[in-house]
GUNU-448431 format. One record per residue (C-alpha): chain; y, x, z. Coordinates in nm, 2 decimals, padded with zeros to 4 digits. Example, Ala and Ser with C-alpha at 12.3 -4.5 7.8 and 13.67 -1.06 7.14 Angstrom:
BEGIN
<"A", <-00.45, 01.23, 00.78>>,
<"A", <-00.11, 01.37, 00.71>>,
! end
This chain:
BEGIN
<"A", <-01.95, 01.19, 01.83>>,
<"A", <-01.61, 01.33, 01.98>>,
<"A", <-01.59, 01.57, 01.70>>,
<"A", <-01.66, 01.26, 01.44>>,
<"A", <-01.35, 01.05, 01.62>>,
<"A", <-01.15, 01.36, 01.65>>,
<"A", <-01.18, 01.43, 01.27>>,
<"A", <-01.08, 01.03, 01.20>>,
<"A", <-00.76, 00.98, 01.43>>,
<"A", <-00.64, 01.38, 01.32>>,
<"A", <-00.63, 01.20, 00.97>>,
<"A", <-00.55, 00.81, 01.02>>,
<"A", <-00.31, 00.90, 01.31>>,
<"A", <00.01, 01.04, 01.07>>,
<"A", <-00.11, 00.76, 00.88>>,
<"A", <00.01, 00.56, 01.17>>,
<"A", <00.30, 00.74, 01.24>>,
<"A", <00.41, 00.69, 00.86>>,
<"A", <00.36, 00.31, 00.88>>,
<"A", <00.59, 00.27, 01.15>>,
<"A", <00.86, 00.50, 01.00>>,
<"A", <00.88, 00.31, 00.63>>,
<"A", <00.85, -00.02, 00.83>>,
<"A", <01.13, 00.07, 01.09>>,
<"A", <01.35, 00.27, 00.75>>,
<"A", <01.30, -00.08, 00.58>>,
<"A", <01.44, -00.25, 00.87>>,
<"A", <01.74, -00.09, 00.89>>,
<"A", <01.77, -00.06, 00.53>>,
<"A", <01.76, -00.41, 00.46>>,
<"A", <01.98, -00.46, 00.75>>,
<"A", <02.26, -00.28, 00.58>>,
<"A", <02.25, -00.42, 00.24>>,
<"A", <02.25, -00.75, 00.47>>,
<"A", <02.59, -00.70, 00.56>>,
<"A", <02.68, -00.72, 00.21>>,
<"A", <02.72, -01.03, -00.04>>,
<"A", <02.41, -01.27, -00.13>>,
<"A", <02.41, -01.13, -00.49>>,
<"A", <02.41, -00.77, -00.38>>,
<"A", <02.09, -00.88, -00.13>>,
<"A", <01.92, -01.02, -00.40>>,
<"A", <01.98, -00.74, -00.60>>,
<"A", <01.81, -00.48, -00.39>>,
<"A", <01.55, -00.71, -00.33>>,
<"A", <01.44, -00.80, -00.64>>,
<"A", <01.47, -00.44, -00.79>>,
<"A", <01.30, -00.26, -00.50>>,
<"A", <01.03, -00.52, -00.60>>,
<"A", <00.99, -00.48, -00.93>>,
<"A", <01.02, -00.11, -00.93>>,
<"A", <00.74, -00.13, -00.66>>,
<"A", <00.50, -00.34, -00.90>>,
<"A", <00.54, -00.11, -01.18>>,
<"A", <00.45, 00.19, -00.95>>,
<"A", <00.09, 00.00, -00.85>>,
<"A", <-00.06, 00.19, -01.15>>,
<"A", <00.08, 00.52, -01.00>>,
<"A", <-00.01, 00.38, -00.68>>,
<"A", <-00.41, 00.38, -00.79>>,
<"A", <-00.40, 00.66, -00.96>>,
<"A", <-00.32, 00.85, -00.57>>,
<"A", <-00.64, 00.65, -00.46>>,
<"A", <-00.82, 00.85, -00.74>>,
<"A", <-00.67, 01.12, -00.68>>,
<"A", <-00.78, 01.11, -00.30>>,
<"A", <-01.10, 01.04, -00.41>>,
<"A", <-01.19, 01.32, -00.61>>,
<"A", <-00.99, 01.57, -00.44>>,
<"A", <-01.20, 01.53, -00.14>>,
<"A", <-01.49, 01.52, -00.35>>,
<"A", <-01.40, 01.85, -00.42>>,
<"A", <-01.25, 02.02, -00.11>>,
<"A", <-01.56, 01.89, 00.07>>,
<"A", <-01.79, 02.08, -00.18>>,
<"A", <-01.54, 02.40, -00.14>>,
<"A", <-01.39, 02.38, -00.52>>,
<"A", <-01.00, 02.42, -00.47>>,
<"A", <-00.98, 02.50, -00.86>>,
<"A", <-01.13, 02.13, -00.94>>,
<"A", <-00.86, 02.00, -00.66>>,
<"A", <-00.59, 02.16, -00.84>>,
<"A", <-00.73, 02.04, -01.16>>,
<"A", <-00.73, 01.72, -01.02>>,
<"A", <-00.39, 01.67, -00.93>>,
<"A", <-00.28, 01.87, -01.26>>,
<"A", <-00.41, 01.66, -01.49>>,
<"A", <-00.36, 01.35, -01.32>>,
<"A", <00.02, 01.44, -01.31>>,
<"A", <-00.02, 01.51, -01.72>>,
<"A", <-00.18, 01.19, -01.81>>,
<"A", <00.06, 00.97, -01.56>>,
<"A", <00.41, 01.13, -01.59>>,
<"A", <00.47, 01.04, -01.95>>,
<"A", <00.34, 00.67, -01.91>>,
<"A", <00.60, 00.72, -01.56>>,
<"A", <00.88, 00.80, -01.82>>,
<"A", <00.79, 00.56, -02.11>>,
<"A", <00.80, 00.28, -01.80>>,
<"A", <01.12, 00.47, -01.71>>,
<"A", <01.26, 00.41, -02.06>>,
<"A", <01.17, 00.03, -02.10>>,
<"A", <01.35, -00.05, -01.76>>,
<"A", <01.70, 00.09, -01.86>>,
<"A", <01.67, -00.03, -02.21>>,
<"A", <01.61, -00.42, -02.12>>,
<"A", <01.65, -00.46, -01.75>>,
<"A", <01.71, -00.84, -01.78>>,
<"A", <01.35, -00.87, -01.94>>,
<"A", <01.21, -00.76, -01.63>>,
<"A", <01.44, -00.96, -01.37>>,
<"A", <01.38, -01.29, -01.56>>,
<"A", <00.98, -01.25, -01.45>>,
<"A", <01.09, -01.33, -01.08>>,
<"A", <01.44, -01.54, -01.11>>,
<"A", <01.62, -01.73, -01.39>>,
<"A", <01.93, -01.74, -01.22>>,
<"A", <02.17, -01.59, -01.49>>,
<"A", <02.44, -01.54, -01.20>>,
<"A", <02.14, -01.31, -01.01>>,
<"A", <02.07, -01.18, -01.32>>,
<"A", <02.33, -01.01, -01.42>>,
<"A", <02.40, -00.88, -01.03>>,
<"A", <02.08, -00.72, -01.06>>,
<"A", <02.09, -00.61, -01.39>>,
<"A", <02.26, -00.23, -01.28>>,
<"A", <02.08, -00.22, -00.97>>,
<"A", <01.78, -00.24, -01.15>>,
<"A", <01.89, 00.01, -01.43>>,
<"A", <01.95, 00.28, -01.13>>,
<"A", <01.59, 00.23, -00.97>>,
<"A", <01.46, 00.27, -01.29>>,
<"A", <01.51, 00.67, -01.30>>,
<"A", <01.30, 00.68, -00.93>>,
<"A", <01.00, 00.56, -01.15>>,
<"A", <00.87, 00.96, -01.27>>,
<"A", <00.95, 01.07, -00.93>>,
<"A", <00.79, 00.81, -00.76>>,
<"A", <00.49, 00.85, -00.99>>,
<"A", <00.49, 01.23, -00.89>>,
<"A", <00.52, 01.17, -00.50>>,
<"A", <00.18, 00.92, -00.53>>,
<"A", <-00.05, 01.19, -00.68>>,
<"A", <00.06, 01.42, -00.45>>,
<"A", <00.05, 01.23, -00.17>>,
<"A", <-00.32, 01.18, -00.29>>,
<"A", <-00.39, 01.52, -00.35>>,
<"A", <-00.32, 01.63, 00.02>>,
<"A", <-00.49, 01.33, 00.16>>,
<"A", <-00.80, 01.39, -00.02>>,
<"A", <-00.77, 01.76, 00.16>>,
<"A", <-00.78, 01.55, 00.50>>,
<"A", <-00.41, 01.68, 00.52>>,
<"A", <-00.22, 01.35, 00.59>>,
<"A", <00.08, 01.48, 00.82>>,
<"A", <00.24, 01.66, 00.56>>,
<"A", <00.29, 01.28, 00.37>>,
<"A", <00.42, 01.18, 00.73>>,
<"A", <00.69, 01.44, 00.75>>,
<"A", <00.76, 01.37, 00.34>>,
<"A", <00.78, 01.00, 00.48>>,
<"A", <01.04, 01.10, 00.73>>,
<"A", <01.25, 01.30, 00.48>>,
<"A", <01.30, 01.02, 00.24>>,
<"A", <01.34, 00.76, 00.56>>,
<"A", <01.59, 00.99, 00.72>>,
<"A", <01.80, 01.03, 00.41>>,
<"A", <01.78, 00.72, 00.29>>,
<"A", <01.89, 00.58, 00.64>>,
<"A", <02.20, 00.86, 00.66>>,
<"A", <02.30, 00.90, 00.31>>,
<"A", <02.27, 00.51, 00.27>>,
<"A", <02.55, 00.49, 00.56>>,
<"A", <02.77, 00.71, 00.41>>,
<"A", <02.79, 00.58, 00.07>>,
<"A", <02.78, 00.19, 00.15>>,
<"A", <03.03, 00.17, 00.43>>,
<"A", <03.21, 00.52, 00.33>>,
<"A", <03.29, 00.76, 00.54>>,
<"A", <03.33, 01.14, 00.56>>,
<"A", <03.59, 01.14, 00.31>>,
<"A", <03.35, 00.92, 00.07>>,
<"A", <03.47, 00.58, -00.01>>,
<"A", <03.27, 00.23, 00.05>>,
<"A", <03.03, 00.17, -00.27>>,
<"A", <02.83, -00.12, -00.16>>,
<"A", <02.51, -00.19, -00.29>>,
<"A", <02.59, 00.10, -00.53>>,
<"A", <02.58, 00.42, -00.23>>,
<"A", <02.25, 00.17, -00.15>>,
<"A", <02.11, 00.25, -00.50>>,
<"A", <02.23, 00.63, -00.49>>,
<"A", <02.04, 00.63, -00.17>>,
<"A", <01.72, 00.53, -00.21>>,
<"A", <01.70, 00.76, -00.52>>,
<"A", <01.84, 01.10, -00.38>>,
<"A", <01.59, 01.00, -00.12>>,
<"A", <01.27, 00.96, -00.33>>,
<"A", <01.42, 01.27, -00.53>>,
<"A", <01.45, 01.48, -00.16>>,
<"A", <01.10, 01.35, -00.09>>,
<"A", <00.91, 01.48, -00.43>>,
<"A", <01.10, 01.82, -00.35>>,
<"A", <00.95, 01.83, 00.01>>,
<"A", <00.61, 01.75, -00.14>>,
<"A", <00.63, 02.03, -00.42>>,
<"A", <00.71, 02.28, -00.19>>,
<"A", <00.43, 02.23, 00.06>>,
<"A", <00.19, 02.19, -00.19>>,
<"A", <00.27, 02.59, -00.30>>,
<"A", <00.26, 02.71, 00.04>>,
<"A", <-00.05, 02.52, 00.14>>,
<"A", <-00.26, 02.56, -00.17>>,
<"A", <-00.06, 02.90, -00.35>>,
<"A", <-00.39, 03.00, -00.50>>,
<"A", <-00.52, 02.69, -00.70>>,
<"A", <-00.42, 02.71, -01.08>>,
<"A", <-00.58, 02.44, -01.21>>,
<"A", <-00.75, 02.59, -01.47>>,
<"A", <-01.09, 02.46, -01.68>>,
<"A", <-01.13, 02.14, -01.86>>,
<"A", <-00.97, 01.84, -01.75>>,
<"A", <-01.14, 01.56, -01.92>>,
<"A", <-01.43, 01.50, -01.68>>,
<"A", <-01.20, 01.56, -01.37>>,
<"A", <-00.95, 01.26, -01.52>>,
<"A", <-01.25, 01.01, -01.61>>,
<"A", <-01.37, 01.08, -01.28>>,
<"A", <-00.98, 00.98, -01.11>>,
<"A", <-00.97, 00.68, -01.37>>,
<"A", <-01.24, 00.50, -01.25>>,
<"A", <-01.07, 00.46, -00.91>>,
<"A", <-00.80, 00.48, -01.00>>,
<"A", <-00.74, 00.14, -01.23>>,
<"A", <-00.93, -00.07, -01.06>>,
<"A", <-00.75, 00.01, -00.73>>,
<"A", <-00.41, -00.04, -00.94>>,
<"A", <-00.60, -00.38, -01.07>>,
<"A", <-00.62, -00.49, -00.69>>,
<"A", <-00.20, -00.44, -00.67>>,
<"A", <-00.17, -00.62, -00.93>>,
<"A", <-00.40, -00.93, -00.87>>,
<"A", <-00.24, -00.95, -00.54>>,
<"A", <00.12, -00.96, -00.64>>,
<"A", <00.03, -01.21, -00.92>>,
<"A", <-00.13, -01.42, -00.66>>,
<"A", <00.16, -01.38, -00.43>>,
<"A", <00.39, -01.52, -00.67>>,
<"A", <00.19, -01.82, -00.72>>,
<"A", <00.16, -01.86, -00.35>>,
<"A", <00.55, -01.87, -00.34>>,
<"A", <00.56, -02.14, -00.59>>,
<"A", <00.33, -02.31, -00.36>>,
<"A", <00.55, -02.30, -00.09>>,
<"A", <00.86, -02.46, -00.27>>,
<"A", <00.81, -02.80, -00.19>>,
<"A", <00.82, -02.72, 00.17>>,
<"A", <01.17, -02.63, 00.16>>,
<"A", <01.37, -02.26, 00.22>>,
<"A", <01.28, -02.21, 00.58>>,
<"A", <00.91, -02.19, 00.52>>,
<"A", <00.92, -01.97, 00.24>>,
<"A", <01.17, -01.80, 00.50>>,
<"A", <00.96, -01.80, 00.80>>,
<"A", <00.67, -01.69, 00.55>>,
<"A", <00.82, -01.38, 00.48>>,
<"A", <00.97, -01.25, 00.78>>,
<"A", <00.60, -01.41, 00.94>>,
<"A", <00.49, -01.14, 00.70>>,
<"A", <00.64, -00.86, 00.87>>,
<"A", <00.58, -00.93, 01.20>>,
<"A", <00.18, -00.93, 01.12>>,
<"A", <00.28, -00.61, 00.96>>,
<"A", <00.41, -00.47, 01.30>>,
<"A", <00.06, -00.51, 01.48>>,
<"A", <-00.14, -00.40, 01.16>>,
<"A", <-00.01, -00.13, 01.11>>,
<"A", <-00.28, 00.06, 01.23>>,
<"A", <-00.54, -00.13, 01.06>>,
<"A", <-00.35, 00.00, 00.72>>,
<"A", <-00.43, 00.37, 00.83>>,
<"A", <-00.83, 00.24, 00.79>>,
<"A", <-00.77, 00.20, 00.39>>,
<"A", <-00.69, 00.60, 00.33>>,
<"A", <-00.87, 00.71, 00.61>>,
<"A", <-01.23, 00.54, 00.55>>,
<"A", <-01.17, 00.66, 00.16>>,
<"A", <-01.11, 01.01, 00.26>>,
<"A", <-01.39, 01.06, 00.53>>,
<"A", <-01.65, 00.93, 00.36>>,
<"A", <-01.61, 01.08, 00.01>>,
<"A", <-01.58, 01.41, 00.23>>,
<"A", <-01.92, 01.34, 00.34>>,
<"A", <-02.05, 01.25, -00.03>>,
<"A", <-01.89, 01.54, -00.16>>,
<"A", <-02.05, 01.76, 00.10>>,
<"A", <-02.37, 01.54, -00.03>>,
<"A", <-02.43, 01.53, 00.47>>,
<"A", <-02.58, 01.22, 00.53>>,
<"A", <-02.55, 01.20, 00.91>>,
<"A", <-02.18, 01.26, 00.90>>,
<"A", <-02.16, 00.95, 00.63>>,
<"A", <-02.37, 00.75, 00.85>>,
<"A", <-02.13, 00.87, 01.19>>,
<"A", <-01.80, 00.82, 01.03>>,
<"A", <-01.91, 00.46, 00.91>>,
<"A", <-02.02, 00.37, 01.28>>,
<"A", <-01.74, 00.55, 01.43>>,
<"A", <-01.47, 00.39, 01.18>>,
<"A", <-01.67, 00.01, 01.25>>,
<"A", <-01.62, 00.08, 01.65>>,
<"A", <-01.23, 00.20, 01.62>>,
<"A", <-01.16, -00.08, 01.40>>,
<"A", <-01.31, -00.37, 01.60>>,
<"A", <-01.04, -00.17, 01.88>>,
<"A", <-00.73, -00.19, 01.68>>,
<"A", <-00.83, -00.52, 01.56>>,
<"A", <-00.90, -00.70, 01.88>>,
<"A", <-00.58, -00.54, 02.02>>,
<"A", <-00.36, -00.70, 01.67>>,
<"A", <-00.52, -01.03, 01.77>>,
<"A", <-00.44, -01.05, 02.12>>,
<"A", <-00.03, -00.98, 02.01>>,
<"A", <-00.09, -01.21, 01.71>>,
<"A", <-00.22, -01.51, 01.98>>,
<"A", <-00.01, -01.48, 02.30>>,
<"A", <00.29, -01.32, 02.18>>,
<"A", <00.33, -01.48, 01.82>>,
<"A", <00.74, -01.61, 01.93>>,
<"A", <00.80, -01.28, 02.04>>,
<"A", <00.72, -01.09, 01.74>>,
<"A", <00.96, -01.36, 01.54>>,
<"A", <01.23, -01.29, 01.77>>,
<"A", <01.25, -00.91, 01.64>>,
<"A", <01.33, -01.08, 01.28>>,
<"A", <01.49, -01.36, 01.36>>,
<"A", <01.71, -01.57, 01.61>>,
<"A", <01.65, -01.88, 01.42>>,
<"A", <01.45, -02.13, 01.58>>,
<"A", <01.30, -02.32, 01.27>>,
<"A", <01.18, -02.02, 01.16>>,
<"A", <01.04, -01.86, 01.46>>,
<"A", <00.86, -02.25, 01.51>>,
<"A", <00.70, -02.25, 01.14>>,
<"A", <00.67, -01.86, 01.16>>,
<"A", <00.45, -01.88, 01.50>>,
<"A", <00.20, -02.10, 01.33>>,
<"A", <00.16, -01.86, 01.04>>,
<"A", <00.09, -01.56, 01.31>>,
<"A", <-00.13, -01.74, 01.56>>,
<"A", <-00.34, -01.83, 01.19>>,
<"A", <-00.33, -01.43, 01.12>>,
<"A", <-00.46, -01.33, 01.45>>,
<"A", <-00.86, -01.39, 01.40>>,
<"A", <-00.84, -01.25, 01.03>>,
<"A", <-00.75, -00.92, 01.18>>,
<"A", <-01.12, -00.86, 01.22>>,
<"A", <-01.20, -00.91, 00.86>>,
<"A", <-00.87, -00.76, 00.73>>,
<"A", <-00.97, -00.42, 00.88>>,
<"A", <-01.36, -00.44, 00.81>>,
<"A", <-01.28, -00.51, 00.43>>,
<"A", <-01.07, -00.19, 00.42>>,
<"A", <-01.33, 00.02, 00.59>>,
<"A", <-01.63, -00.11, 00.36>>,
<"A", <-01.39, -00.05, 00.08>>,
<"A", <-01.36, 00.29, 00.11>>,
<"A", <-01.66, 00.37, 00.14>>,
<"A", <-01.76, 00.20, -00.17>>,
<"A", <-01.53, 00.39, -00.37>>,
<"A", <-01.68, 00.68, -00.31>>,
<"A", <-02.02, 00.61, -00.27>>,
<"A", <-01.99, 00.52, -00.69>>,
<"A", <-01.92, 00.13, -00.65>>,
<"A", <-01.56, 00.16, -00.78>>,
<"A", <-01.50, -00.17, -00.89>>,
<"A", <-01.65, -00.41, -00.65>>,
<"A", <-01.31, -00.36, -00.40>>,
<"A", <-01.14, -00.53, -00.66>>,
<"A", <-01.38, -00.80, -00.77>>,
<"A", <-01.40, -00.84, -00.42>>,
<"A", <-01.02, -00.88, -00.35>>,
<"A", <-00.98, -01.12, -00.67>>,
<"A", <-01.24, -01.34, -00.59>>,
<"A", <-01.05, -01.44, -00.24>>,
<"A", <-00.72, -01.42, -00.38>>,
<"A", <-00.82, -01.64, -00.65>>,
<"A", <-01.10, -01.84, -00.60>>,
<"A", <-00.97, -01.90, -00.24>>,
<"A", <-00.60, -01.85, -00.12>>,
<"A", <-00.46, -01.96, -00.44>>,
<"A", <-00.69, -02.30, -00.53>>,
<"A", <-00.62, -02.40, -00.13>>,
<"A", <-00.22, -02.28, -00.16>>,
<"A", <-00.18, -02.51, -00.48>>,
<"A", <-00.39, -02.79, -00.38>>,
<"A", <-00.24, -02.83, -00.04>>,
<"A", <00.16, -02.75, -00.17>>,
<"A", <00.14, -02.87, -00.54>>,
<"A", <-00.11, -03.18, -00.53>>,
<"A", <-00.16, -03.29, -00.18>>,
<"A", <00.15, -03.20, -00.07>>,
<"A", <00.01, -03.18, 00.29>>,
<"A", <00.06, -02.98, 00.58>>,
<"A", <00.18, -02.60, 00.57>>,
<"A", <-00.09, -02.49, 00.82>>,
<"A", <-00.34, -02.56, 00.47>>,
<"A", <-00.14, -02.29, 00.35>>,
<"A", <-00.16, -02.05, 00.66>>,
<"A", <-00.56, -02.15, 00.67>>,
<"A", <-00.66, -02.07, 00.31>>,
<"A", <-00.48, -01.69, 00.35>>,
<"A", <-00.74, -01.67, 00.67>>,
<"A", <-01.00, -01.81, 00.45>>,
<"A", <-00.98, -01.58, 00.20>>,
<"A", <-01.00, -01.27, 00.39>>,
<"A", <-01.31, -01.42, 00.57>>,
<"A", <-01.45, -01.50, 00.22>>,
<"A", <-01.40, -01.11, 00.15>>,
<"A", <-01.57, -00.96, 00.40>>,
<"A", <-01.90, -01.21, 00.36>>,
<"A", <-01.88, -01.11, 00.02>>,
<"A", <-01.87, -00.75, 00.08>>,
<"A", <-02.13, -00.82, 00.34>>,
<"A", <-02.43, -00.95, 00.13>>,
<"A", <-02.35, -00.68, -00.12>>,
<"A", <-02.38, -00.43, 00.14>>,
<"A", <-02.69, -00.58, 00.20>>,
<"A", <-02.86, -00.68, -00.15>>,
<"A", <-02.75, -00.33, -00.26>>,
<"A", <-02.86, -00.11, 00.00>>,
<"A", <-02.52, 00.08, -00.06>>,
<"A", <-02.58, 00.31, 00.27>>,
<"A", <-02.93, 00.34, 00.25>>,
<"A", <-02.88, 00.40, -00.16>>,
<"A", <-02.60, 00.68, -00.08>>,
<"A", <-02.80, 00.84, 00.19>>,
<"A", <-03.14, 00.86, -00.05>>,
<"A", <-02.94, 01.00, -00.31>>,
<"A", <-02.80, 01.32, -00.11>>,
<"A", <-03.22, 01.36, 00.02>>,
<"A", <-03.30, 01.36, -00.38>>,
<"A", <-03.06, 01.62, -00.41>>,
<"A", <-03.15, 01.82, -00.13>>,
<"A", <-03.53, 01.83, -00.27>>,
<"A", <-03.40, 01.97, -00.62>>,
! end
């Protein structure tokens, strides 16, 4: 049993420590550009966005990528790893350059999906042209990152993390404020940041990937090893997408209630983020671990990392609780000093805290579906809360009942309740351990 916990926190803990440097880099990030105009704020804000929802397909493609990579470094093919990653990155990086093209040729297409303000429109429009050439190297760091997490290796992500936080952070001083000889650019040195950044990031990750894995070429066929990262891969892109499209209908929910919810909302957002960021490390690490054990076809390691993983979460999410309920103004007070939206943000937290239990189980049984062959269910899963729960409740209560906020803050805690019941009868109509665990005896037979 210590040898099963030591194997998850060596992988989920540089999981952690990534978390809390992109959280604490986007902190200070945003506090920067804060000290700048309103236009140049909602510039960077709604062109980090964007560029981030166009990177959800790259985004699922890592989650394939970790998939079968580990499928095969458990099995002891590093050829098929390298094959993995090497035709992933052929198959993705043109569609990365195609989405590349369409952003700089018609910015303005893509800002008027979140704002029809022409006056933000056209402040955005040259932010958004800049982020657009992050998009193929963004694409590139994903698979990679995939690639070493499938091998179990998830500190050398971490330290990729800290390159492109550190230069981001530094550079991003520099060329906003000027200094050194370099004059003030403004949200421009922000934009020149965050993309020598990501650029100094990809670099990093290139380079360890030759020292750590200098033999693999990557040679044989491809097209089984890319059907094989597809079917994870789009329907975990899917669940991105669902989810933001349900998030901007749950902002249009919250419009009647004013700016300072929608406020409070946000920054409520991040401070549940603080406390789960742990429970986030349980997404990569239950997908790696337990495609290990599938693609090492050892059913009492499945069966231990599943128990192990349920004990640690029910930890980690007791612990988020206990913050979320007696320290919920606290938490607000990091973000903000403002009093109305610490008082509606406090509600939304104290809601948060009991679906930390099902927020971390749902990850956990997730990842073990994907790679026990169930690849679609996770997102069936996540769209039949989103929509079938938080959004009918968000509209009824904002758009046609036009009744209390703490609806609004219920129906998100309903729907990841919903999820896990789902996931739960599943689990249990299917037989998806006991199914798993009969097929590695039926191979072990033959």
């Amino acid at each position: 049993m210590q040898s099963v916990r030591k194997k998850i926190l060596t992988i989920a803990g540089p999981i952690i420590l990534e978390n809390i440097l992109v959280f604490s880099a986007a902190l200070v990030t945003t506090a920067m550009v804060g000290r700048l105009s309103a236009m140049d704020i909602s510039a960077q804000s709604i062109s980090v966005r964007l560029v981030n929802t166009l990177m959800l397909l790259f985004k699922g493609m890592g989650v394939g990528v970790t998939v079968s990579t580990a499928y095969a470094h458990a099995a002891g093919d590093e050829e098929r790893c390298a094959r993995v990653l090497r035709r992933t990155l052929r198959f993705s990086l043109p569609i990365a350059f195609v989405l590349m093209g369409l952003v700089l040729a018609m910015p303005r297409v893509f800002i008027s999906a979140f704002t029809g303000d022409r006056a933000v429109i056209d402040a955005t429009e040259w932010y958004m042209r800049a982020l657009g050439f992050v998009i193929p190297v963004t694409c590139a760091h994903h698979l990679l990152v995939g690639s070493f997490n499938g091998h179990g290796d998830t500190r050398i992500p971490m330290y990729a993390g800290l390159v492109i936080n550190a230069v981001n952070i530094l550079l991003g001083m520099v060329l906003i404020f000027g200094g050194f000889g370099v004059p003030a650019m403004g949200i421009r040195g922000a934009a020149y940041a965050y993309l020598a950044a990501h650029a100094a990031g990809l670099v990093f990750l290139a380079a360890a990937r030759r020292i750590r894995h200098p033999a693999a070429s990557g040679a044989g066929p491809g097209g089984p090893v890319l059907r094989e990262v597809l079917t994870v891969g789009i329907p975990s892109a899917l669940e991105g997408l669902l989810f933001n499209a349900a998030m901007i209908v749950l902002s249009r929910a919250l419009s009647p209630y004013g700016p300072e919810s929608f406020a409070a909302y946000q920054l409520g957002i991040q401070a549940e983020n603080i406390c789960y960021m742990v429970g986030m490390a349980f997404v990569t690490t239950s997908t790696t671990l337990s495609a290990m054990a599938v693609g090492s076809r050892n059913g009492p390691l499945y069966t231990a990392y599943f128990r192990e993983l349920f004990r640690l979460g029910t930890a980690v999410a007791a612990a988020s609780a206990l913050i979320l309920l007696f320290l919920p103004e606290q938490l607000m007070r990091i973000l903000t000093d403002k009093r109305e939206l610490i008082a509606i943000g406090r509600f939304y937290l104290l809601a948060m805290a009991p679906a930390q239990f099902p927020q971390i189980y749902v990850n956990i049984l997730n990842g073990f579906l994907r790679s026990s062959g169930w690849k679609r269910v996770p997102m069936c899963v996540i769209a039949a809360g989103l929509w079938l729960v938080r959004v009918p409740v968000a509209c009824l209560a904002g758009l046609v009942l036009h009744g209390s906020i703490l609806w609004i803050w219920a129906g998100i805690a309903m729907d990841q309740f919903t999820r896990l019941a789902i996931l739960l009868v599943f689990y249990r109509r299917k037989r998806v351990i006991e199914t798993t665990l009969a097929s590695f005896a039926a191979e072990q037979k033959v």
